[in-house]
C-alpha positions as a Markdown table, in Angstrom:
| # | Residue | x | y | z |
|---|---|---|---|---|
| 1 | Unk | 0.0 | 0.0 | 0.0 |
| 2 | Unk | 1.0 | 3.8 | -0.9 |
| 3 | Unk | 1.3 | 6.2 | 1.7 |
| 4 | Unk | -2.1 | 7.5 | 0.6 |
| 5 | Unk | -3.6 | 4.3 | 0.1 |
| 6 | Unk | -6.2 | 2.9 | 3.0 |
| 7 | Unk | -7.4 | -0.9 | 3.6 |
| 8 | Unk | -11.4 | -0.6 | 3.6 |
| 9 | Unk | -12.5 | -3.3 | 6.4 |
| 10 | Unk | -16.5 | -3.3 | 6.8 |
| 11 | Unk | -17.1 | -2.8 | 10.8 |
| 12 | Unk | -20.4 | -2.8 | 12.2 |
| 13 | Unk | -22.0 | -2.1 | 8.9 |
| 14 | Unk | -20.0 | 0.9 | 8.5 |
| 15 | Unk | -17.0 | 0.8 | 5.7 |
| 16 | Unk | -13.8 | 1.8 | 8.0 |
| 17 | Unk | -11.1 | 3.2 | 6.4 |
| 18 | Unk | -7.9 | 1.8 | 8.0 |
| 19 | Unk | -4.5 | 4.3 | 8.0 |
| 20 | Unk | -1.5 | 2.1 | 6.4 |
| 21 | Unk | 0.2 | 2.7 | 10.1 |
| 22 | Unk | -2.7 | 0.5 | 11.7 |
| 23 | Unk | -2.9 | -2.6 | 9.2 |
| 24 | Unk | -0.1 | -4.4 | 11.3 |
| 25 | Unk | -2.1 | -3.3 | 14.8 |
| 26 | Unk | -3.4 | -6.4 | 17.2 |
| 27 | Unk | -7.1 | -6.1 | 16.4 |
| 28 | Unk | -8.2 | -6.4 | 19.7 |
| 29 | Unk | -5.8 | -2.6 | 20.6 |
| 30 | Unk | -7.4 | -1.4 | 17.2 |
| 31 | Unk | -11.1 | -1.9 | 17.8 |
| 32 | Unk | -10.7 | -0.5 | 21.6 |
| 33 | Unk | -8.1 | 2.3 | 21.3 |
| 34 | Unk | -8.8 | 3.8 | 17.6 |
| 35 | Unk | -12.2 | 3.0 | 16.9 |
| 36 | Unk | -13.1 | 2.9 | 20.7 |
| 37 | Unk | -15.2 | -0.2 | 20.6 |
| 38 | Unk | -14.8 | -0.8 | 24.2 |
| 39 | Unk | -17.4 | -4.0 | 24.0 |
| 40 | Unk | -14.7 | -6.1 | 22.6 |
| 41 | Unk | -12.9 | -6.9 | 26.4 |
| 42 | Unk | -9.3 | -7.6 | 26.7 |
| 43 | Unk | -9.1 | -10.9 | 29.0 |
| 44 | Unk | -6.4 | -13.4 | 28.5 |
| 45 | Unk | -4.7 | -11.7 | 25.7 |
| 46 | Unk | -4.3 | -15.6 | 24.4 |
| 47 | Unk | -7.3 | -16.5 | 23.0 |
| 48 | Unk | -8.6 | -18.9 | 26.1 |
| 49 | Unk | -11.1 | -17.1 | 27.7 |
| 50 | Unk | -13.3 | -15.3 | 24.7 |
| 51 | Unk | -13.5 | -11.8 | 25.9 |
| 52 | Unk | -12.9 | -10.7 | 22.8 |
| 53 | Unk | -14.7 | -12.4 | 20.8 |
| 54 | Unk | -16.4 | -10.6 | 17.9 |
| 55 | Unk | -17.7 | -12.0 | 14.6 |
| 56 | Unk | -15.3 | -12.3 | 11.2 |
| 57 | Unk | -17.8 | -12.9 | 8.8 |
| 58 | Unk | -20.3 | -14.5 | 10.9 |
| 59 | Unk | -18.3 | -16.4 | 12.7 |
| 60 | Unk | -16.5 | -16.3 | 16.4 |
| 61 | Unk | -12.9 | -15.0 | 16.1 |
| 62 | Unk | -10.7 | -14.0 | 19.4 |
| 63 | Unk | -9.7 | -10.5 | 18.4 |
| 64 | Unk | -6.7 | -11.1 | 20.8 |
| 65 | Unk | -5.1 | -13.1 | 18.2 |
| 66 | Unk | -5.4 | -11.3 | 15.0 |
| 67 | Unk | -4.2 | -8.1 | 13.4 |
| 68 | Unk | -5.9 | -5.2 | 11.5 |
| 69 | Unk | -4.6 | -6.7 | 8.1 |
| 70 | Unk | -6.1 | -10.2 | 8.8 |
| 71 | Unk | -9.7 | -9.2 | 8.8 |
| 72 | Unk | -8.7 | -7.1 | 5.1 |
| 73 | Unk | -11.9 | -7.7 | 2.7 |
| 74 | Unk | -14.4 | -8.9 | 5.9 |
| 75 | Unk | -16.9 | -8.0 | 7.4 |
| 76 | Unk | -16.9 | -7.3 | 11.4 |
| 77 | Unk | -19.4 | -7.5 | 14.1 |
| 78 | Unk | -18.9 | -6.3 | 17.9 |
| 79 | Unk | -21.5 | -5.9 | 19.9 |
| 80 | Unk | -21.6 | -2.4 | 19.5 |
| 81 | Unk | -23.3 | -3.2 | 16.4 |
| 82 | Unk | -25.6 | -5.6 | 17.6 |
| 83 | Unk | -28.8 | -3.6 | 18.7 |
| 84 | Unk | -31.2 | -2.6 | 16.1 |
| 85 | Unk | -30.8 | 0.6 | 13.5 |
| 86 | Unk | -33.1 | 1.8 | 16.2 |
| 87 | Unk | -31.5 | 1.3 | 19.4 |
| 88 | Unk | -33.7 | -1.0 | 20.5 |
| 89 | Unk | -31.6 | -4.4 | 22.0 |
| 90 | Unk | -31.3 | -7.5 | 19.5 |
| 91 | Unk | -33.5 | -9.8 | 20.2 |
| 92 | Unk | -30.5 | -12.5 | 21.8 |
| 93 | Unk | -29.6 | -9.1 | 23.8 |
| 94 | Unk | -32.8 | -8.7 | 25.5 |
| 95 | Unk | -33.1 | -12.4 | 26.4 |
| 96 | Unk | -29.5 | -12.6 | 28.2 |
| 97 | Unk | -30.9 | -9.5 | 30.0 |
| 98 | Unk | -34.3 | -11.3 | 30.6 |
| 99 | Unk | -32.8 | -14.5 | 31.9 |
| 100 | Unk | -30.4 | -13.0 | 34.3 |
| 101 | Unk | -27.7 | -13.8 | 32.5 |
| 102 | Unk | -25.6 | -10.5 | 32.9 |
| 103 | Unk | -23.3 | -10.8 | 36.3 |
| 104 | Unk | -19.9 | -8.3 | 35.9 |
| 105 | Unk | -21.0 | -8.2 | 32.4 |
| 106 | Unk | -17.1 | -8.5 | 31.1 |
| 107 | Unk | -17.7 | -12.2 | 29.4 |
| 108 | Unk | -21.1 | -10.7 | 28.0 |
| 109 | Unk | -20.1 | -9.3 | 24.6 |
| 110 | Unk | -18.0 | -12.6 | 24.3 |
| 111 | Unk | -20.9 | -14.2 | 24.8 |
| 112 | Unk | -23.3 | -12.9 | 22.7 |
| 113 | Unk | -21.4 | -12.4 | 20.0 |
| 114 | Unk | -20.7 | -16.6 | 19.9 |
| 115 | Unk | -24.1 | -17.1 | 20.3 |
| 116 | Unk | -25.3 | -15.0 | 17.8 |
| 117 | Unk | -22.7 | -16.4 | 15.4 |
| 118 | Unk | -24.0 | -20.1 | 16.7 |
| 119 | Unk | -27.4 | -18.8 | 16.3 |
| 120 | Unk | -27.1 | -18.1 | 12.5 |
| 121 | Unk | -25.9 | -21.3 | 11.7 |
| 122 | Unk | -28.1 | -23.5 | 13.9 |
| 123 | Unk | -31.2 | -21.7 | 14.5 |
| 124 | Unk | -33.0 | -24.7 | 16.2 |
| 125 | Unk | -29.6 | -26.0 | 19.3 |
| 126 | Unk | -30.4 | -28.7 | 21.7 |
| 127 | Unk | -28.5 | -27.6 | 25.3 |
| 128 | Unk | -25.9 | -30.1 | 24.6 |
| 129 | Unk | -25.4 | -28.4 | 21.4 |
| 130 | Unk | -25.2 | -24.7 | 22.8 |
| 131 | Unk | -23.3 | -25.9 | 25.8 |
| 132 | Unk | -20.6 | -27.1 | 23.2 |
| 133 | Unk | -20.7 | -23.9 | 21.2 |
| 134 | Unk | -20.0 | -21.7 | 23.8 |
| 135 | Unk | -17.1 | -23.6 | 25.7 |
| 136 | Unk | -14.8 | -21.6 | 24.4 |
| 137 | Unk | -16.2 | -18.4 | 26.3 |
| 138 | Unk | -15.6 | -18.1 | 30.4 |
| 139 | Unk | -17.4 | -17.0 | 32.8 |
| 140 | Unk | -17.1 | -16.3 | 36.7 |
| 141 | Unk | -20.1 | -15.2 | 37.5 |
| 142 | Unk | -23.6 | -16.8 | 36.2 |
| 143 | Unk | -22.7 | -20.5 | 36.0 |
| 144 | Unk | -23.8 | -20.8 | 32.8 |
| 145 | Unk | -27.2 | -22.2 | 33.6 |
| 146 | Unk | -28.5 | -19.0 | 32.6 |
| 147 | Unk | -26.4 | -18.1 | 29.6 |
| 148 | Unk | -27.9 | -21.0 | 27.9 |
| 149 | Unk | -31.4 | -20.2 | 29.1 |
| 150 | Unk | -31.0 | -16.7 | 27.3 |
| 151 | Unk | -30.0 | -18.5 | 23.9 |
| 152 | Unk | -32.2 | -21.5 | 24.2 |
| 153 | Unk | -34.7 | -18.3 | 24.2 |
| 154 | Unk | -33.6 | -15.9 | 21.5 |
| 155 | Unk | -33.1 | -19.5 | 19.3 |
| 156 | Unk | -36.8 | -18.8 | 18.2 |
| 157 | Unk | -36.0 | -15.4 | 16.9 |
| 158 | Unk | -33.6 | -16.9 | 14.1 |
| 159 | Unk | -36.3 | -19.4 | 13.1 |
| 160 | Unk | -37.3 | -16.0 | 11.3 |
């Protein structure tokens, strides 16, 4: 790339122009420090816990673990692009908040942004299933039981 040439990365259904200085950037420092998309949490910093989890093309990626350049051409989804054009809460958003499934709230953008991601590709989960889809997120606070009450839930919306 030129000096005046810019990588186009679509974020939150916005096209993001990204400075040639920032293409080598951990995505994770990017997303929070220059576009200030503080939803994406910085946890392990190895990829274990899922903190940081936002959506590459509809699917879970630890932002910990990749750089500005390796999401070139994708599409990107935190969770500060998860509510509505309106403002109103995504459907999966309101039922995490409906089944108590909010503690600290750190692991929460983690969280729904796997199960959203799970969501779209299996709209109808058994428990078993969604426990297995979302093992690679932690939590210390809800004990799950309620985390996958809240997808089990917003499943129905993606029957749509």
């Amino acid at each position: 790339m030129g000096a005046d040439k810019k990588m186009i990365i679509q974020i939150n259904r916005n096209d993001i122009a990204i400075p040639e200085r920032s293409t080598g950037m951990n995505l994770l420092t990017f997303l929070r420090e220059e576009l200030r998309l503080t939803g994406v949490k910085i946890g392990c910093g190895k990829g274990f816990c899922g903190s940081c989890t936002i959506l590459v093309d509809h699917k879970p990626a630890k932002a910990c673990q990749k750089t500005v350049v390796d999401i070139a051409g994708s599409s990107v989804l935190t969770i500060e692009g998860m509510a509505n054009p309106d403002g109103t809460l995504h459907p999966l958003q309101q039922a995490f908040i409906d089944a108590g499934a909010i503690q600290c709230g750190y692991c929460t953008p983690g969280m729904v942004l796997t199960a959203h991601g799970y969501l779209m590709r299996n709209p109808n989960p058994t428990r078993e299933q969604i426990k297995r889809a979302m093992a690679p997120n932690l939590c210390r606070c809800t004990g799950y039981q309620q985390i996958f009450e809240a997808i089990e839930t917003a499943a129905e919306h993606y029957h749509l």
